[in-house]
TINU-669747 format. One line per field, with one value per atom (N, C-alpha, C): x, y, z. Coordinates in nm, 4 decimals, decimal comma, m for minus. Example, Ala and Ser with C-alpha at 12.3 -4.5 7.8 and 13.67 -1.06 7.14 Angstrom:
// residues 2
c1 <- 1,3190  1,2300  1,3200  1,2850  1,3670  1,2900
c2 <- m0,5690  m0,4500  m0,3300  m0,2250  m0,1060  0,0030
c3 <- 0,7800  0,7800  0,7800  0,7080  0,7140  0,7870
This chain:
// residues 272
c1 <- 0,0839  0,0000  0,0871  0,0189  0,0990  0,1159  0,2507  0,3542  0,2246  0,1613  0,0870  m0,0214  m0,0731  m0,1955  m0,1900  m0,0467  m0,0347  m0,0699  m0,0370  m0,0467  m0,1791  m0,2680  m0,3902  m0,4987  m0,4574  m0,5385  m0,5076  m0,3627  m0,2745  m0,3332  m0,3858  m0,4318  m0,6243  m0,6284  m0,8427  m0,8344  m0,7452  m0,7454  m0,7468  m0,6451  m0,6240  m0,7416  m0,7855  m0,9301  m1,0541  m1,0414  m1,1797  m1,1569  m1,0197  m0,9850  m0,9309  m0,8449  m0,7936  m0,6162  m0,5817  m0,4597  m0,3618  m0,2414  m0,1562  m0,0855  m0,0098  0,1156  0,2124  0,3343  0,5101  0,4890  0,6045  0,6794  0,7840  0,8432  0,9556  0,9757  1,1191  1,1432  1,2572  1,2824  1,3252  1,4062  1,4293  1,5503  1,6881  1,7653  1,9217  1,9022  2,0039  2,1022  2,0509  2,1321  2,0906  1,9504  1,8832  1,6818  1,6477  1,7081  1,6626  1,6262  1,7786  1,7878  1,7508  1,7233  1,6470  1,5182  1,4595  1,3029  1,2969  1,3948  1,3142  1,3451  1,4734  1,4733  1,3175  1,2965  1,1371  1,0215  1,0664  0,9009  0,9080  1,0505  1,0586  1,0179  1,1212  1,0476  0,8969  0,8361  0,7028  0,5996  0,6371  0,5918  0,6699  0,7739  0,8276  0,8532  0,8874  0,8928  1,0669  1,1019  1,2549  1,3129  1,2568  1,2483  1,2577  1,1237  1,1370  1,2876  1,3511  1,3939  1,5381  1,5735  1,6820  1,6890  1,5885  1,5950  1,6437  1,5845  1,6397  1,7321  1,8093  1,9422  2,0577  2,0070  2,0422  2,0665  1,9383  1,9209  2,0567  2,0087  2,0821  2,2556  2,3137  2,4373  2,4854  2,3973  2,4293  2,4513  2,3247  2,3454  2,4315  2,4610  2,5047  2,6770  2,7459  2,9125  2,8984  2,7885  2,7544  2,7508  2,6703  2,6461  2,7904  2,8541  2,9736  3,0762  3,1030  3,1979  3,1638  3,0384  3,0259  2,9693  3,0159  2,9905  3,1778  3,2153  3,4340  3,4666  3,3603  3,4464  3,3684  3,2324  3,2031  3,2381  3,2286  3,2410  3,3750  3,4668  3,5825  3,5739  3,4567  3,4426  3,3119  3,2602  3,1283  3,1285  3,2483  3,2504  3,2604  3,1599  3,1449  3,0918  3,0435  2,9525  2,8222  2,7318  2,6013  2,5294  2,3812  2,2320  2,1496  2,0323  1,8901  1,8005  1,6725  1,6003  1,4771  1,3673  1,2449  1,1773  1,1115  1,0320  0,9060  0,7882  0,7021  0,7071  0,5885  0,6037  0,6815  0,7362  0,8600  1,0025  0,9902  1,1309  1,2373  1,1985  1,3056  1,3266  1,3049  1,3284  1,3898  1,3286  1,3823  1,5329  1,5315  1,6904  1,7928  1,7480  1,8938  1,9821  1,8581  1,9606  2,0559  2,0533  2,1131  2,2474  2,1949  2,3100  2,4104  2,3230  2,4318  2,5226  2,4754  2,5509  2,6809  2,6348  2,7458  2,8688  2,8186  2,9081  2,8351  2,7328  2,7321  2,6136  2,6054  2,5342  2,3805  2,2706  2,1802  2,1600  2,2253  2,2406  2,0590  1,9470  1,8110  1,6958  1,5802  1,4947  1,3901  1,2544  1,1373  1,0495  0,9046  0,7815  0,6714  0,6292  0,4816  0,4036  0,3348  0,2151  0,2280  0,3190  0,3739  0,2273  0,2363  0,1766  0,2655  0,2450  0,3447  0,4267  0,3235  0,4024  0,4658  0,5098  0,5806  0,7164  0,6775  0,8446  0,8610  0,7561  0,8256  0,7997  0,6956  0,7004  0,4943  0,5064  0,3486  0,3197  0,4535  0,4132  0,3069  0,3240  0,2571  0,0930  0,0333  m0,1006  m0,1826  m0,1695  m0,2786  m0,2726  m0,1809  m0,0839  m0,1720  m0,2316  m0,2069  m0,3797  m0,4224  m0,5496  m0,6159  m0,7500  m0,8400  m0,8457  m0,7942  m0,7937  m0,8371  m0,8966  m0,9794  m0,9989  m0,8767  m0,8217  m0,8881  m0,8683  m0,9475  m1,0474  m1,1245  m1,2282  m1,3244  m1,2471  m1,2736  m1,3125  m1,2657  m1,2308  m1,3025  m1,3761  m1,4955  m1,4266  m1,4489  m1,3749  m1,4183  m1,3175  m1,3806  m1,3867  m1,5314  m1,5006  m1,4916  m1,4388  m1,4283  m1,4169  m1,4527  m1,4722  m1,5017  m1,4912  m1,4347  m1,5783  m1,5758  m1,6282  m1,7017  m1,8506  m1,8833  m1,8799  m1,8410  m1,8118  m1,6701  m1,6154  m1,4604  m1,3184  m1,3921  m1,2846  m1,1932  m1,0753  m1,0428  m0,8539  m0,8397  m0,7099  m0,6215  m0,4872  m0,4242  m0,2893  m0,2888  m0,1999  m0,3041  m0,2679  m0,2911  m0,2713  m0,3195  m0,2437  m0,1488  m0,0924  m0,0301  0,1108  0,0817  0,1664  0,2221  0,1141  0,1754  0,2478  0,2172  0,3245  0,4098  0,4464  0,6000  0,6408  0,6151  0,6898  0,7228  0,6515  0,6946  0,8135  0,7891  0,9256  1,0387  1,0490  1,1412  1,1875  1,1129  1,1301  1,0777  0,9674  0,8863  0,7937  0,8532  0,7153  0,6174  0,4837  0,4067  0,3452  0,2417  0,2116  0,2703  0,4126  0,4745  0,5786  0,5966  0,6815  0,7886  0,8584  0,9892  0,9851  0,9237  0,9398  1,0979  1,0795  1,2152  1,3067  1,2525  1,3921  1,4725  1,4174  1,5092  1,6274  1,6553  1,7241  1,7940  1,7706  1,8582  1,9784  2,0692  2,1432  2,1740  2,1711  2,2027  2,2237  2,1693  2,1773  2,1566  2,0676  2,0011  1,8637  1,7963  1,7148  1,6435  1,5113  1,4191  1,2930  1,2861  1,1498  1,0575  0,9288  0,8192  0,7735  0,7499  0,6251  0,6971  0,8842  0,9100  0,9560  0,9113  0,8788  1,0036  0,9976  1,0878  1,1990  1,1695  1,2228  1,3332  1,2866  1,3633  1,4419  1,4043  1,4894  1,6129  1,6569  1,7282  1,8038  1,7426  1,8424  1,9160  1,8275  1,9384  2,0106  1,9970  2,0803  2,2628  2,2033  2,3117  2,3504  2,3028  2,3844  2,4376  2,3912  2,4439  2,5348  2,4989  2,5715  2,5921  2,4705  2,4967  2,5447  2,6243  2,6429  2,5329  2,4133  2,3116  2,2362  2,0797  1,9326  1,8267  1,7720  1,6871  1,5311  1,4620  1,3324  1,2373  1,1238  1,0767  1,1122  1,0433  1,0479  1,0645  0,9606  0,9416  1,0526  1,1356  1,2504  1,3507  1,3652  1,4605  1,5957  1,4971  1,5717  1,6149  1,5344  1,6067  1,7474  1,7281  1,8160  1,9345  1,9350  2,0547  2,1035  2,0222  2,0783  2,1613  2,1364  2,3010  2,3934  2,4552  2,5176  2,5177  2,3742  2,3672  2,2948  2,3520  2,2737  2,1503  2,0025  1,8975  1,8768  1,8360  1,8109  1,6232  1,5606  1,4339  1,3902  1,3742  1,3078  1,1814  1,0528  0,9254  0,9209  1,0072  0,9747  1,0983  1,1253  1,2380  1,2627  1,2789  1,2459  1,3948  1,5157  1,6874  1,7144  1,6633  1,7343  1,6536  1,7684  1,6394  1,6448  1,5649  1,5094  1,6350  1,5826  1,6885  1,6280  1,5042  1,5079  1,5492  1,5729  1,6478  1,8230  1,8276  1,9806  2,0445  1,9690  2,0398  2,0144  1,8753  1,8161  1,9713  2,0227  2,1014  2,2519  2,2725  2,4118  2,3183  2,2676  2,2521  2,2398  2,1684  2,1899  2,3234  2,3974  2,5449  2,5863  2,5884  2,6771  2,6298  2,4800  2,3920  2,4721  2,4632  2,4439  2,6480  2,7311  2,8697  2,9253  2,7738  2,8300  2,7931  2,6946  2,5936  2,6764  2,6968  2,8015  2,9502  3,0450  3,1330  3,1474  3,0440  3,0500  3,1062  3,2118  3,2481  3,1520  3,0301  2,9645  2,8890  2,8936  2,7987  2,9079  2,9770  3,0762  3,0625  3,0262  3,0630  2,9319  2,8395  2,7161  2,7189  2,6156  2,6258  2,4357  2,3799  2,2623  2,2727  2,1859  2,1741  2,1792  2,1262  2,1616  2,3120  2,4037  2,4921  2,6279  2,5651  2,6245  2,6476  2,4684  2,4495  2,3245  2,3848  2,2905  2,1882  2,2281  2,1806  2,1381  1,9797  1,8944  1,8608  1,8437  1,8108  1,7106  1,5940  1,4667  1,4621  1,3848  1,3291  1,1491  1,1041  0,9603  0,9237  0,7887  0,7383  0,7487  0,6993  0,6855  0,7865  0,8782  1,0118  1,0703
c2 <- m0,1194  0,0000  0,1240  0,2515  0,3267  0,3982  0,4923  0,5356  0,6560  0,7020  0,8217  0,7960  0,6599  0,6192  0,5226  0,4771  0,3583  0,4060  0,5049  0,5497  0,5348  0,6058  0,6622  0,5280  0,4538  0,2893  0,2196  0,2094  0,1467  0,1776  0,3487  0,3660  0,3936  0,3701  0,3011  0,1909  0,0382  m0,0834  m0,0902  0,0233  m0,0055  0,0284  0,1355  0,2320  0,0971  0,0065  m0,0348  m0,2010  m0,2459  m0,3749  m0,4047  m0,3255  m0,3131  m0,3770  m0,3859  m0,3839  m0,2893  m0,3117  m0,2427  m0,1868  m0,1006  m0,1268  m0,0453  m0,0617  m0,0164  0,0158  0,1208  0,1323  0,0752  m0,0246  m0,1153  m0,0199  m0,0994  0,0069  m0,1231  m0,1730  m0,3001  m0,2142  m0,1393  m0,0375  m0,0101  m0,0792  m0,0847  m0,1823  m0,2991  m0,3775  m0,3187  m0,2175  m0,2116  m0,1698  m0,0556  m0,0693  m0,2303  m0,2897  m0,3815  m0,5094  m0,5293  m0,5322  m0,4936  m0,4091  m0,2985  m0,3503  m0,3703  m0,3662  m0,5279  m0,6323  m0,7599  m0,7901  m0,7363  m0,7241  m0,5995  m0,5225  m0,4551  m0,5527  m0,6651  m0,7420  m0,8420  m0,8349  m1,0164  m0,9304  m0,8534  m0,7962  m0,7709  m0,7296  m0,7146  m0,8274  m0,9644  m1,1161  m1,1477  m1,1060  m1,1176  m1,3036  m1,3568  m1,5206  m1,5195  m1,6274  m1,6085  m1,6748  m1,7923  m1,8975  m1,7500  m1,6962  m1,6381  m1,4684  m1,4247  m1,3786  m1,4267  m1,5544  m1,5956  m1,6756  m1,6502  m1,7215  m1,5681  m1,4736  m1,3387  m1,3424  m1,3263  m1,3428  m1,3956  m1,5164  m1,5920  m1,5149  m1,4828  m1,4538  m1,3378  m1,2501  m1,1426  m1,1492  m1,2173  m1,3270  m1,3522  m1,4517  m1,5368  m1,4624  m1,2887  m1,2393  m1,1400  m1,0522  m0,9479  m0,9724  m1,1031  m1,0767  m1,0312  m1,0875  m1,0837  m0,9126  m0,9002  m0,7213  m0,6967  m0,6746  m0,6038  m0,5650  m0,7791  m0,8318  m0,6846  m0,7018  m0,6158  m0,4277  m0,3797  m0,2852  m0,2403  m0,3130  m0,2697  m0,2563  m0,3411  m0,3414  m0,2175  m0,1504  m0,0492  0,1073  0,0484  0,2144  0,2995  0,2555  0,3188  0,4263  0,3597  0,4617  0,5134  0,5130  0,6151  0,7176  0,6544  0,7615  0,9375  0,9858  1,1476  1,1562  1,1042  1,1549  1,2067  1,2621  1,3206  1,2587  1,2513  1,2501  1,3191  1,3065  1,4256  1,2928  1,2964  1,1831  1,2620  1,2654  1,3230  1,1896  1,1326  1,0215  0,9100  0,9057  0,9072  0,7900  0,7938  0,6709  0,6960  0,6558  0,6930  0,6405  0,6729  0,6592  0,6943  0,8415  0,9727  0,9424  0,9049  0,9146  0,7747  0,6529  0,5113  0,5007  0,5533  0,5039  0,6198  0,7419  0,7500  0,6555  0,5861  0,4984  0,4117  0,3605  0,2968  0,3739  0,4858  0,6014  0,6073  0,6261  0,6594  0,5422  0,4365  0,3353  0,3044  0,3934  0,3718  0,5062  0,5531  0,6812  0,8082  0,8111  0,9307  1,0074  1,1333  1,2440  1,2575  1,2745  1,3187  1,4691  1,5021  1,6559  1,7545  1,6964  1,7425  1,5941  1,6162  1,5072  1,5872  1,5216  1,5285  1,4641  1,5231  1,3876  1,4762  1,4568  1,5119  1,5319  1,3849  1,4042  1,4224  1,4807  1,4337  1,5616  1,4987  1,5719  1,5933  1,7380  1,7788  1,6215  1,5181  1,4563  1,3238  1,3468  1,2719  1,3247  1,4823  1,5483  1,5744  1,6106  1,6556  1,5343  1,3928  1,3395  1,3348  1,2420  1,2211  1,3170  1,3683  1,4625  1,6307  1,6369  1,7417  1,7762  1,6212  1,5972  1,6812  1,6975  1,7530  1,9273  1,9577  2,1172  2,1360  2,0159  2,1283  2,1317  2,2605  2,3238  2,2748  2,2684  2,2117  2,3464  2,2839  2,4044  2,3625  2,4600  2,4627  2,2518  2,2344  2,1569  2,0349  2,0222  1,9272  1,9069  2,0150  2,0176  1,9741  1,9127  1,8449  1,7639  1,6587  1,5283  1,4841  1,3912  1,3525  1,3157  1,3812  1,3275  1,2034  1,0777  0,9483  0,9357  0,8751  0,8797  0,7720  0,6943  0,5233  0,4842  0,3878  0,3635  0,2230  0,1602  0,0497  m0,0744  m0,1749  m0,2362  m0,3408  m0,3408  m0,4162  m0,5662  m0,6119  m0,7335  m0,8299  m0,7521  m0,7676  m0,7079  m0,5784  m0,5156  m0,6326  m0,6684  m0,7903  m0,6941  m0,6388  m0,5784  m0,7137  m0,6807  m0,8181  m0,7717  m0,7374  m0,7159  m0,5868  m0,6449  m0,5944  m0,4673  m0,3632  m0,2379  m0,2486  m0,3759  m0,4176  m0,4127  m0,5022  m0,5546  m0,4600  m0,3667  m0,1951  m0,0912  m0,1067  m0,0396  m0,0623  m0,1905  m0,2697  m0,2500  m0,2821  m0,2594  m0,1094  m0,0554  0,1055  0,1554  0,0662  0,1066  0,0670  m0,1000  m0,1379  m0,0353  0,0284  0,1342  0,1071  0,0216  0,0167  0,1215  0,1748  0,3163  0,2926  0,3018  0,2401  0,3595  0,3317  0,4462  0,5603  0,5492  0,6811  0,6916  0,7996  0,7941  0,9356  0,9060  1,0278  1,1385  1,0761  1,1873  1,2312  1,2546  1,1978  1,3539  1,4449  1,5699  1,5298  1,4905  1,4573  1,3424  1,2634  1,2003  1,2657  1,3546  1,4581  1,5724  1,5249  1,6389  1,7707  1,8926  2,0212  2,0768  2,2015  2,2782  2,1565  2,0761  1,9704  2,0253  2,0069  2,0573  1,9519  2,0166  1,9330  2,0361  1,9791  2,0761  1,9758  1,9970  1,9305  1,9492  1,8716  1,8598  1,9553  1,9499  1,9526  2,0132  2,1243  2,1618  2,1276  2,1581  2,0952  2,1882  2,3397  2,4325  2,4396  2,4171  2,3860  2,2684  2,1654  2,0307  2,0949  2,1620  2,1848  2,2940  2,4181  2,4284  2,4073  2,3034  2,2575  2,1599  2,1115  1,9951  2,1012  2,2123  2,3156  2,3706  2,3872  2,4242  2,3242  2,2217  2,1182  1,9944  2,0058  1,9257  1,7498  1,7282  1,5936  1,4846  1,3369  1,2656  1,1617  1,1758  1,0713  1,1583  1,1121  1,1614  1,0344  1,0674  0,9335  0,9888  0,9645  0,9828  0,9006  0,9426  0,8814  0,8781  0,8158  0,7992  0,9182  0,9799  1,1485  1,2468  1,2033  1,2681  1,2298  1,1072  1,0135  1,1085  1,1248  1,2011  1,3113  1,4373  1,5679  1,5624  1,4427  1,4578  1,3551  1,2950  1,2362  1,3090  1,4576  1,5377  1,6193  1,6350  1,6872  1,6267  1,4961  1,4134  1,3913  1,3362  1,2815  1,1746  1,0329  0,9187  0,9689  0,8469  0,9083  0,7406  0,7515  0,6231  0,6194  0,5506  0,5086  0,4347  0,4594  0,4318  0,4060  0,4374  0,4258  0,2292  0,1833  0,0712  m0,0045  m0,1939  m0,2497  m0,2217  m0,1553  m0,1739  m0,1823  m0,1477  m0,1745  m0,2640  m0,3244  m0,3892  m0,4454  m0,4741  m0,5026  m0,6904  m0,6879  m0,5710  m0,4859  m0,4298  m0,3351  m0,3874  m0,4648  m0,4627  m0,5452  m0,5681  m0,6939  m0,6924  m0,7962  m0,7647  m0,7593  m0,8835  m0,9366  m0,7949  m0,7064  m0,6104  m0,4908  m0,4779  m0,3664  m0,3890  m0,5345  m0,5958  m0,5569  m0,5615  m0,5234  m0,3603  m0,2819  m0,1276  m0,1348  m0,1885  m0,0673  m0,1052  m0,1959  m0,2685  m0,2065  m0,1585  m0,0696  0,0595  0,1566  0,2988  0,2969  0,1754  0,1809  0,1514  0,0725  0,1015  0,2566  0,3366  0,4337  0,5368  0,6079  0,6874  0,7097  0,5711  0,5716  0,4999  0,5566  0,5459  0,6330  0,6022  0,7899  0,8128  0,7237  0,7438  0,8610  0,9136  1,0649  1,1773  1,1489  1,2719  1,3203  1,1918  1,2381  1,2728  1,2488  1,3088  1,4638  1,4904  1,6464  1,6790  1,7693  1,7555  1,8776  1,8358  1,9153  2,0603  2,1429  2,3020  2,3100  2,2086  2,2055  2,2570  2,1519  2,1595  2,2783  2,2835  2,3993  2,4802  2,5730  2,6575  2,7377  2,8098  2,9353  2,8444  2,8936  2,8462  2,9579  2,8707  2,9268  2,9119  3,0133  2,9600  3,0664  3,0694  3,1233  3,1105  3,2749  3,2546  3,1731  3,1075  2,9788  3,0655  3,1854  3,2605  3,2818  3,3148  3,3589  3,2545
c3 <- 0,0000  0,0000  0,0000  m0,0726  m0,0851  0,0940  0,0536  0,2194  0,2658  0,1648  0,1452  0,2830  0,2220  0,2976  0,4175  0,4089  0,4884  0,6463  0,6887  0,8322  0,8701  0,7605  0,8255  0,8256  0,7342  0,7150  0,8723  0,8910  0,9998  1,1394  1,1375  1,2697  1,2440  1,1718  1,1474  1,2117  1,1418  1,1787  1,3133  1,4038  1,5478  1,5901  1,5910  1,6482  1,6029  1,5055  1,4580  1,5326  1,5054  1,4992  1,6165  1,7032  1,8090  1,8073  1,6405  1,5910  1,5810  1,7295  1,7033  1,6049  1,5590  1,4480  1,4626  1,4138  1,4359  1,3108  1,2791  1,1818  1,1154  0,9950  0,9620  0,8644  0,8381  0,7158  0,6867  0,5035  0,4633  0,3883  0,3169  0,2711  0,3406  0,2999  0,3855  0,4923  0,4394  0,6034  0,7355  0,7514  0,9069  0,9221  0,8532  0,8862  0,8711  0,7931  0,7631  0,9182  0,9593  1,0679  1,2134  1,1807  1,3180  1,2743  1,1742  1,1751  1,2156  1,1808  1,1651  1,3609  1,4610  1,5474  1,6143  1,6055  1,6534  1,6108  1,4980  1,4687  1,5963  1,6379  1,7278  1,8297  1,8488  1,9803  2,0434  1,9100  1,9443  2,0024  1,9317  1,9812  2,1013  2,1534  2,2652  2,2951  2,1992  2,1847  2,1385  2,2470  2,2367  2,1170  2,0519  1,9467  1,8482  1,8351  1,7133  1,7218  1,8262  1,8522  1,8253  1,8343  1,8419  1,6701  1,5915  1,4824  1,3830  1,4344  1,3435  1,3892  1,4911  1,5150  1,4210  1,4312  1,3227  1,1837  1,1709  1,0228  1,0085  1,0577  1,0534  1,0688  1,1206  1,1410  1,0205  0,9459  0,8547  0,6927  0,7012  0,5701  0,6056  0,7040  0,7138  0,6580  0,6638  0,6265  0,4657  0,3775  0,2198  0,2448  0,2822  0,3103  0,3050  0,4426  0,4793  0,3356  0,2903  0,2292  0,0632  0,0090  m0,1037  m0,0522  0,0526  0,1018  0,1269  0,1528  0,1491  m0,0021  m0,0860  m0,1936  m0,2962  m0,2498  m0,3265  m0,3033  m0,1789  m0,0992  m0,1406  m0,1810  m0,1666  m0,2895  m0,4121  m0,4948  m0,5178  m0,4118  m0,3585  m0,2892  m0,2162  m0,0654  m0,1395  m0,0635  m0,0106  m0,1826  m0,2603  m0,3594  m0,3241  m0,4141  m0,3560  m0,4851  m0,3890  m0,4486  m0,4354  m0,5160  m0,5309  m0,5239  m0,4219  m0,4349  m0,4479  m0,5615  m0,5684  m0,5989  m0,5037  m0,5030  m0,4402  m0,5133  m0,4328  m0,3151  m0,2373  m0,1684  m0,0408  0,0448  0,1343  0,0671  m0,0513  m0,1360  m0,0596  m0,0990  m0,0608  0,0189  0,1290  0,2914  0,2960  0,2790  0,2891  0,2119  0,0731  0,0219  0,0882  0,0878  0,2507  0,2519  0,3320  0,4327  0,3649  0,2395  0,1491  0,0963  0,0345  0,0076  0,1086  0,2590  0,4051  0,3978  0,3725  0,3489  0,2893  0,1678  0,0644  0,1045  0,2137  0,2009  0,1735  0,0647  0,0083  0,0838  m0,0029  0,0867  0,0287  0,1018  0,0181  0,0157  m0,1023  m0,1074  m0,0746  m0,1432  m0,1587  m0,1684  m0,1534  m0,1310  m0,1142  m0,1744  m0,1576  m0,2006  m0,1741  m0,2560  m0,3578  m0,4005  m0,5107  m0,4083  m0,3147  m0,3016  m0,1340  m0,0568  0,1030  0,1412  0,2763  0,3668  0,4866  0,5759  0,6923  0,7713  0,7887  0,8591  0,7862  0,6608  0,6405  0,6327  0,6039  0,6202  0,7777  0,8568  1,0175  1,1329  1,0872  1,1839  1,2342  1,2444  1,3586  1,4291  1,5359  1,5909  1,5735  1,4215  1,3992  1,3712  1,3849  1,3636  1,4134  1,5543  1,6358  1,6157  1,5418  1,4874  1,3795  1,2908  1,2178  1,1654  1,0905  1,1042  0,9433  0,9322  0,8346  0,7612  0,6460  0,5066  0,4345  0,2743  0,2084  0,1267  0,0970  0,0019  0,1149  0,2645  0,3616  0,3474  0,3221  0,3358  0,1866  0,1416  m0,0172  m0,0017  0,0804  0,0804  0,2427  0,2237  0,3158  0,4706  0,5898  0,6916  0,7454  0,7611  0,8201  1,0141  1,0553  1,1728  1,1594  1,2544  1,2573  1,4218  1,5046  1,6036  1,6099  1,7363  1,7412  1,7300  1,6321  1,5915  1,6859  1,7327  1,8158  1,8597  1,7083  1,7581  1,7172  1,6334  1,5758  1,6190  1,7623  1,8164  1,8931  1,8854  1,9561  1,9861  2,0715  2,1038  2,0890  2,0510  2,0412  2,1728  2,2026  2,3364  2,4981  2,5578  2,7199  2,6959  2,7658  2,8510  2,8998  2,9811  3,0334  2,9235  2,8378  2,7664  2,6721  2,6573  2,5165  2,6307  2,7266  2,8247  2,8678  2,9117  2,8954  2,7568  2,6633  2,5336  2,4985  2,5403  2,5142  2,6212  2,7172  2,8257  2,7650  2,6698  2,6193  2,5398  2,4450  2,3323  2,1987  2,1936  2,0864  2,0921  1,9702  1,9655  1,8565  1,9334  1,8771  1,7643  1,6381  1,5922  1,5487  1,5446  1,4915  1,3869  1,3243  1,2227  1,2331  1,2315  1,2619  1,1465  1,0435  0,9249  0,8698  0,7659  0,6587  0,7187  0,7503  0,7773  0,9091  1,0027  1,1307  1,0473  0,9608  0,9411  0,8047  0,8027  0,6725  0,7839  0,6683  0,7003  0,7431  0,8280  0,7962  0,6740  0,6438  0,4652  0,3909  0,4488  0,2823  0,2851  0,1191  0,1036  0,1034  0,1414  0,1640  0,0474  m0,0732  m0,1275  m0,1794  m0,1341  m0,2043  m0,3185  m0,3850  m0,5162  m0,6343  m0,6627  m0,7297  m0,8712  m0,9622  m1,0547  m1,1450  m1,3226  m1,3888  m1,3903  m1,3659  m1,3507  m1,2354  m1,0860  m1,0239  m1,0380  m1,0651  m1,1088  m1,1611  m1,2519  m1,3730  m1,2865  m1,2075  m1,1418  m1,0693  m0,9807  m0,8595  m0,9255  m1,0269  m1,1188  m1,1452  m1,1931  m1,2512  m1,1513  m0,9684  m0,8966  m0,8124  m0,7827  m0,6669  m0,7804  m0,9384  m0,9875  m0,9197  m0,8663  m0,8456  m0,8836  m0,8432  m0,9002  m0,9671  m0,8803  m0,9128  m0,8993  m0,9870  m0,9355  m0,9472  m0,8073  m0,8124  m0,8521  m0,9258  m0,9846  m1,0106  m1,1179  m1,2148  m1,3275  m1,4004  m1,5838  m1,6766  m1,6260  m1,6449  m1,6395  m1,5292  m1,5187  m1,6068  m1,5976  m1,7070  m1,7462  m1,9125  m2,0030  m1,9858  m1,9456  m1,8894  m1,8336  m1,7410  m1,6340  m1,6958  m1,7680  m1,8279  m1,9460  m1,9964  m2,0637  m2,0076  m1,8843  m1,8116  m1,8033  m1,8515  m1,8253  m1,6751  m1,6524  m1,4786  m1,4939  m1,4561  m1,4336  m1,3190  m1,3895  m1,3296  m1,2956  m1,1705  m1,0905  m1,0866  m1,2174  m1,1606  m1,0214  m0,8907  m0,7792  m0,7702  m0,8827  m0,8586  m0,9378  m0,9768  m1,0019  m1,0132  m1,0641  m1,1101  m1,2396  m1,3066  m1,4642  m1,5146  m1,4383  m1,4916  m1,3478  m1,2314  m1,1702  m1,0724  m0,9220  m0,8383  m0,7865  m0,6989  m0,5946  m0,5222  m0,4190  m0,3388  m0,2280  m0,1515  m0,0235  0,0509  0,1848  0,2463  0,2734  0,2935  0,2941  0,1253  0,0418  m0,0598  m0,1517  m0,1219  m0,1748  m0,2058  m0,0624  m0,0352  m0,1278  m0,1158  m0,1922  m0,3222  m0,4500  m0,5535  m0,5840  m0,4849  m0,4860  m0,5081  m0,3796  m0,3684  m0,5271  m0,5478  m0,6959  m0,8216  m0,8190  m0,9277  m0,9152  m0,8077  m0,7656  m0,8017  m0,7782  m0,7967  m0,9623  m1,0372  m1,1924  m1,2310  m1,1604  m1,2375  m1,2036  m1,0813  m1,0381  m1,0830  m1,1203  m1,1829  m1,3593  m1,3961  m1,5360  m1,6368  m1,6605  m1,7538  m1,8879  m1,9250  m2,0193  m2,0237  m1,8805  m1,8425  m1,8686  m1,8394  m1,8973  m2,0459  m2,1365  m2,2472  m2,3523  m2,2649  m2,3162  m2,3087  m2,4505  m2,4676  m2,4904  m2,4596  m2,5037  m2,6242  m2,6701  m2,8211  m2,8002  m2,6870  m2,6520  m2,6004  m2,5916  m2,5600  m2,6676  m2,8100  m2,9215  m2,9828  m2,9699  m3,0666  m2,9888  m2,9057  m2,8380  m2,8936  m3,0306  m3,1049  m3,1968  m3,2104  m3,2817  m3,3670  m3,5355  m3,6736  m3,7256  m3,7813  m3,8541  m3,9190  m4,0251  m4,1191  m4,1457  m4,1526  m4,1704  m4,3390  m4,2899  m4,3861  m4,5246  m4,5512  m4,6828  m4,7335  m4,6346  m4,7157  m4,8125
């Protein structure tokens, strides 16, 4: 389901169904890791606790082993991630990985708290564009409400540090002087392309071509359509190895786009 909607579905189910839910995130080794350690945790079953263990053990040297051997020609490069979904925010962590920086990031369709966080819900005020779109009340279902953990039991886990219901929002995990702009335009694209000069841009389809007319590899993120997958551990070993042919390709250097060649344009009226 899309990142757009996933929250607000996630906390109906709880209010109707009496189904908790966490936040995971399967983008990069270590989220990767952190999330499948917060799922055990949450069942609190030592079997299944000690079997991610495992897991995580057994893939992480594959990780490491092709993470020494990319990084050395990644390190301190930069990216631009404009991408829907929790793209922008999820491959970070992949990039952080590799070394490099995310110079700018944003989404088309974000709302406040996917850039500042859950916290800003109760902040913020019903405007015209809200008021479009039908408000749902939802309340707890008389005979299907079935809570799947205690009071007891969501308050011990929150002491552990499972935070339940929330999402940090993609700027707390951005850099200082990184930009953070929403929804994009082609205009700005092109300049921040011509002032931050990135090594990569992660996009859509749409973007593609423009952006490989600067001589800048453009990383489709809205689907597999050149590679893939990226999630998991085995996910993260095929990124670094993608993002380490695309970045050091000198084939971008030697692209020219046609205003490049020949800037000054010639015509003649049809009569003449």
């Amino acid at each position: 389901m899309c990142h757009r909607s996933i929250n607000y579905v996630a906390e109906m189910m709880e209010k109707k169904f009496g189904i908790p839910w966490i936040k995971v995130n399967f983008i990069g080794s270590e989220a990767t890791a952190k999330s499948l350690r917060k799922i055990a945790q949450y069942y609190g079953e030592q079997e299944l606790i000690d079997k991610v263990e495992a897991v995580i053990a057994e893939e992480m040297p594959d990780v490491e082993k092709a993470l020494a051997e990319v990084r050395p020609r990644t390190e301190g490069k930069r990216a631009m991630l404009f991408v829907g979904g929790s793209r922008a925010h999820h491959y970070q962590e992949l990039f952080k990985e590799l070394g490099m920086t995310s110079v700018s990031a944003g989404y088309e369709f974000a709302h406040r708290d996917d850039y500042e966080g859950r916290h800003v819900l109760p902040h913020l005020k019903v405007d015209a564009d809200s008021r479009n779109i039908e408000e749902l009340e939802v309340s707890a279902d008389p005979e299907r409400y079935r809570p799947r953990k205690s009071p007891e039991a969501m308050e011990s886990l929150t002491k552990q540090g499972v935070r339940f219901k929330d999402y940090e929002g993609m700027m707390p995990d951005m850099c200082e002087q990184t930009l953070v702009i929403d929804d994009i335009s082609q205009y700005e694209t092109e300049q921040l392309i011509d002032l931050w000069k990135p090594d990569i841009f992660c996009a859509g389809i749409k973007e593609k071509y423009t952006v490989q007319k600067f001589g800048i590899p453009l990383k489709q993120l809205h689907s597999y359509d050149y590679g893939g997958p990226y999630a998991g551990f085995k996910g993260a070993v095929n990124f670094y190895k993608e993002i380490d042919r695309m970045v050091n390709s000198k084939i971008w250097t030697y692209l020219k786009a046609p205003w490049q060649k020949d800037p000054e344009l010639a015509a003649t009226y049809a009569w003449e």
